[in-house]
C-alpha positions in Angstrom: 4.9 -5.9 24.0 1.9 -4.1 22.5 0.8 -2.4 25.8 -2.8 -0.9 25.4 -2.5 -0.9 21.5 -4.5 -3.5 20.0 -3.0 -5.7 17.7 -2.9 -8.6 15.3 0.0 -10.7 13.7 -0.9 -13.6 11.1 1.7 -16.2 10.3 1.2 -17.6 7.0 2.4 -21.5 5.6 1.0 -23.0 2.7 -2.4 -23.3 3.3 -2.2 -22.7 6.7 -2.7 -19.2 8.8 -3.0 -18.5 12.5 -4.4 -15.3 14.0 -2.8 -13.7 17.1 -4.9 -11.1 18.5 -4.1 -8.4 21.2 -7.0 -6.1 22.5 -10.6 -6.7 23.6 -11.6 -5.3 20.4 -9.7 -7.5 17.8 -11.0 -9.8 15.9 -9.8 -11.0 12.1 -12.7 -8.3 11.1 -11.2 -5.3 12.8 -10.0 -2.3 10.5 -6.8 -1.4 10.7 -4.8 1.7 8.9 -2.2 0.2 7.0 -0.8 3.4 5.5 1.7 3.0 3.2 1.2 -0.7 2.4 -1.1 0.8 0.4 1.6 1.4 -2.2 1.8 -2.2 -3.0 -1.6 -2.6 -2.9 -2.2 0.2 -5.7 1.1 -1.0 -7.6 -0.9 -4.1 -7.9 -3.3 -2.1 -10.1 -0.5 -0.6 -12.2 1.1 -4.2 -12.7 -3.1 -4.7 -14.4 -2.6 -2.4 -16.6 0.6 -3.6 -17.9 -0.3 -6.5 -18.1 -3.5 -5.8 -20.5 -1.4 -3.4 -22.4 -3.0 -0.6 -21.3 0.2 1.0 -19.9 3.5 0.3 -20.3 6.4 0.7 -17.9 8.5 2.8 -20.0 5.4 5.0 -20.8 6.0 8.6 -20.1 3.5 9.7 -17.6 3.7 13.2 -18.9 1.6 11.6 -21.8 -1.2 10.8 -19.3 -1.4 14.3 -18.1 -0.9 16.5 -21.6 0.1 19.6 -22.7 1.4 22.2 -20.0 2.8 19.1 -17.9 5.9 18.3 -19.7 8.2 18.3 -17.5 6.5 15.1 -16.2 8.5 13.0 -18.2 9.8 10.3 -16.0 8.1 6.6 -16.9 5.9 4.4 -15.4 9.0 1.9 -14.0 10.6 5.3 -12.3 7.4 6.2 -10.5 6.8 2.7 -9.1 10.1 2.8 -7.8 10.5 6.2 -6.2 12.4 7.3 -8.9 10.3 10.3 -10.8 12.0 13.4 -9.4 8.7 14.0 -7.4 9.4 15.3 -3.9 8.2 13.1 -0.7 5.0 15.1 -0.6 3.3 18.1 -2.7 5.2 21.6 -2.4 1.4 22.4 -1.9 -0.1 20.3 0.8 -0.3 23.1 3.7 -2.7 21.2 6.3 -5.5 23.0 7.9 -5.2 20.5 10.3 -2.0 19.0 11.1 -3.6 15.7 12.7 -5.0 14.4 9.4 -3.0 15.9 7.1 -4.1 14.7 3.8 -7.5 14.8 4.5 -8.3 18.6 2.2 -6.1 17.6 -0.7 -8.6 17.4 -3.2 -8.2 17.0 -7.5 -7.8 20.8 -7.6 -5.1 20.8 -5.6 -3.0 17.8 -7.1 -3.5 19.3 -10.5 -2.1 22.4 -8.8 1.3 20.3 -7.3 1.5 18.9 -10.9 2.5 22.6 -12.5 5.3 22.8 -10.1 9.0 22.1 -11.0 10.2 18.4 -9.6 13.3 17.4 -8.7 16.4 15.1 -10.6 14.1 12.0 -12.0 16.3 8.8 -11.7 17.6 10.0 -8.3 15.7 8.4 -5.6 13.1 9.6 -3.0 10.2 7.9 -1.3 7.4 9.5 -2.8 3.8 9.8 -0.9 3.3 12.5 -3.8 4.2 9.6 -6.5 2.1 7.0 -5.3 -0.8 9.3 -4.3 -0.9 10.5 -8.3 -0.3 6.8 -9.1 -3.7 6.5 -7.7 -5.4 9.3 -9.0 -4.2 8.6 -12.4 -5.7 5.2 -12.6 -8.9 5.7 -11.4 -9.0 8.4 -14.7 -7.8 5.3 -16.8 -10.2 3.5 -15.5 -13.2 6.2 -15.2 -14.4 5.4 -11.7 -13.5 6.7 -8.5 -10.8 5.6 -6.5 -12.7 3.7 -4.2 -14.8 2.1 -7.1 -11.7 1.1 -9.0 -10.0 -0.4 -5.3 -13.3 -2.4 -4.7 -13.8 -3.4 -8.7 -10.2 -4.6 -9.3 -8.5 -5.3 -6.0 -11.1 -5.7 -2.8 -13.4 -8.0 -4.8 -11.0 -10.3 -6.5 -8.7 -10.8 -3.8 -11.4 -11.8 -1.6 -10.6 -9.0 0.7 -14.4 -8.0 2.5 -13.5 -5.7 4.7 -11.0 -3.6 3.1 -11.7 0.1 2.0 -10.3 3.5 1.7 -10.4 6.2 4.0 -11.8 8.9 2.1 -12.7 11.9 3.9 -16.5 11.8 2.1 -16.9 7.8 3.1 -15.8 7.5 7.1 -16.1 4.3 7.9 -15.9 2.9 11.8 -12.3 1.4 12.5 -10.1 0.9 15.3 -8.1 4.3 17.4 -4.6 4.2 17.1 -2.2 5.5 19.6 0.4 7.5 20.0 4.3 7.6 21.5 2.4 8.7 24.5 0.4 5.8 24.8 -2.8 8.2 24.0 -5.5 8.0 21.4 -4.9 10.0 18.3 -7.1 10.4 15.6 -7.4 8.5 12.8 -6.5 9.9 9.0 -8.6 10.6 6.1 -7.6 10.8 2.6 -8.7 12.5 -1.0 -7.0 12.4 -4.0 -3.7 11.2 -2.3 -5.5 7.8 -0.5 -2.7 5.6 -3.1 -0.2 7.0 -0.9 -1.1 5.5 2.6 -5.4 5.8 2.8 -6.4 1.6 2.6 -7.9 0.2 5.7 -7.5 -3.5 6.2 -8.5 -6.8 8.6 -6.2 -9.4 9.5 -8.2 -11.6 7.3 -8.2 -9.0 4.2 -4.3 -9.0 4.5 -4.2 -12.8 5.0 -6.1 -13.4 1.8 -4.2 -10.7 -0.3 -0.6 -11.7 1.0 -1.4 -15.4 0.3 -2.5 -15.1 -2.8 1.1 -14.9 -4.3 1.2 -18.7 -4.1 -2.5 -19.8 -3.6 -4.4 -18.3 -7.2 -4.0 -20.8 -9.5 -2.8 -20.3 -13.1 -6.3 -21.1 -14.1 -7.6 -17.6 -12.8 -7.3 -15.4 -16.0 -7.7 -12.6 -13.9 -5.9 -12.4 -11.0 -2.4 -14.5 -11.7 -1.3 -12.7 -14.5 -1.5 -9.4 -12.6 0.5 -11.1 -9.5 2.8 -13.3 -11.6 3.6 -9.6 -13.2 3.7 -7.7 -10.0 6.4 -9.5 -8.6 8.9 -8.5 -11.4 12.1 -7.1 -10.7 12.0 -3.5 -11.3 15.3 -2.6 -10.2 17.3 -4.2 -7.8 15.8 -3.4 -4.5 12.5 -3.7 -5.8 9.4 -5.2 -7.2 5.9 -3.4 -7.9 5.5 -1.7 -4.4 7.5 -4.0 -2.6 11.0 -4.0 -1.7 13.0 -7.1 -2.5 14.4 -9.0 0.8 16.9 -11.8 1.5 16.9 -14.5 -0.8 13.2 -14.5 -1.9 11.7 -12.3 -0.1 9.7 -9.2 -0.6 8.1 -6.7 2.6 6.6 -3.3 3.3 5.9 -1.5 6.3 3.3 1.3 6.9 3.2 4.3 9.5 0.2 6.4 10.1 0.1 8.8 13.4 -1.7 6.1 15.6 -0.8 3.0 13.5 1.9 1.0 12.6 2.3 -2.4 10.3 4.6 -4.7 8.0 4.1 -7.5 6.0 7.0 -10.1 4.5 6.8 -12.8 3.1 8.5 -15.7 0.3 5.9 -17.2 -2.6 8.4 -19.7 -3.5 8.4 -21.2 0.0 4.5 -20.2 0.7 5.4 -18.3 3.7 4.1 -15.3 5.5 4.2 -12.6 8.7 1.7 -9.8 8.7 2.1 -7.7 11.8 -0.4 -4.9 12.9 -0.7 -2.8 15.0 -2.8 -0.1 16.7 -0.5 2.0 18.1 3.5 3.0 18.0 5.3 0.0 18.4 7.9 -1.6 16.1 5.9 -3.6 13.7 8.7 -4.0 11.8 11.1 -5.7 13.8 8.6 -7.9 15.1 7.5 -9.0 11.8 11.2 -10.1 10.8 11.8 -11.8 13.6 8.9 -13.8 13.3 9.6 -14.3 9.6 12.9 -15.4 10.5 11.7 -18.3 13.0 9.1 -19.2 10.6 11.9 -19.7 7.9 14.3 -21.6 10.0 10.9 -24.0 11.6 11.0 -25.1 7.6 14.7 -25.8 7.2 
């Protein structure tokens, strides 16, 4: 199934998790890229902010940027949900190397894709641009780097020890992915556009954050409000970052060039599937149909 690509599906119930590990090299410690799972991640951030009233979701976000950038006018709620008018990636981002292709987009040049015209807001289109500003904008709300703000407000508090970003100035030692041709490829670094696909995660950071949904307690002043929040219905095919599923279900997958993964998952039944994976293969499917058994084991 997973060939040479070393992998790691978790399988989530209750209280319970068991690790499945492919790969000499695997261990619930080993960093994998999760790219855009990411977005949930970060969204998880925004749903903070709402929930302390320091943004709202129908807060224009051209009001966070300031005079010259009015034509940013879509909210909060239409950038969560790909809805802004911002194209899939900056008209800007020209890579001067087209294996880690985010790698050189620094402030300078996201304030640069910011002056540009943007498309229809309301209409949608997956946006790496709209969760990569997402990012960048709350680290300025928040006055710390990105990284800073992830390890403050998300790494630390979700008990997640391994988990970083892969910033270009901050290379940290992870797995190699793979590509279609079964060949190492080299792993991506990120700048100001790490919100849109730049976390690296373990089995066990993913097992604590995914689980979390049901396991924080009420009690925790600061973590359930901000996952109670997170899982509002935004539209109807999604949530903060996550899309909405069958019943009561919520997943996201992520794609990098060597790595792919998915996670889904149901709080009200305490039930999870994290699948990833070193290398090209379909995390996705896998992920469901595991989900799937795990859901009819419980009927």
């Amino acid at each position: 199934m997973f060939d040479d690509s070393a992998a790691a599906v978790v399988i989530l119930e209750q209280d319970k998790r068991a690790f499945f590990f492919h790969g000499d090299k695997v261990s619930s410690d080993s960093l994998f890229e999760i790219g855009s799972l990411t977005k949930p991640l970060f969204a998880l951030l925004a749903s903070r902010l709402v929930v302390d009233k320091v943004w709202s979701l129908e807060m224009p976000i051209a009001d966070l940027l300031g005079q010259g950038f009015e034509h940013h006018s879509y909210t909060l709620l239409q950038l969560l949900t790909h809805r802004s008018g911002l194209p899939r990636l900056p008209k800007n981002l020209m890579p001067s190397n087209i294996n880690d292709p985010y790698v050189d987009f620094d402030s300078t040049d996201i304030k640069q894709a910011l002056t540009l015209p943007i498309g229809k807001k309301g209409d949608f289109e997956y946006s790496n641009f709209g969760y990569g500003l997402l990012g960048w904008l709350m680290a300025k709300a928040w006055d710390k780097t990105q990284q800073e703000m992830v390890d403050n407000y998300l790494f630390n508090t979700l008990k997640m020890p391994h988990a970083t970003l892969a910033l270009s100035q901050l290379k940290k030692q992870q797995l190699s992915g793979r590509g279609y041709d079964g060949k190492p490829v080299a792993n991506w670094y990120f700048d100001s556009l790490v919100g849109a696909g730049g976390a690296l995660a373990s089995p066990e950071d993913m097992a604590n954050w995914i689980s979390a949904y049901w396991q924080v307690e009420p009690s925790d002043s600061e973590l359930f409000p901000m996952l109670k929040n997170s899982l509002t219905h935004l539209n109807n095919t999604m949530v903060y970052g996550f899309n909405k599923g069958l019943n009561s279900s919520y997943f996201h997958g992520g794609k990098t060039a060597g790595f792919t993964s998915m996670v889904v998952f149901d709080p009200s039944k305490q039930q999870g599937v994290i699948v990833m994976i070193a290398g090209p293969q379909d995390a996705g499917a896998l992920a469901m149909r595991l989900f799937k058994q795990l859901q009819e084991k419980g009927q």
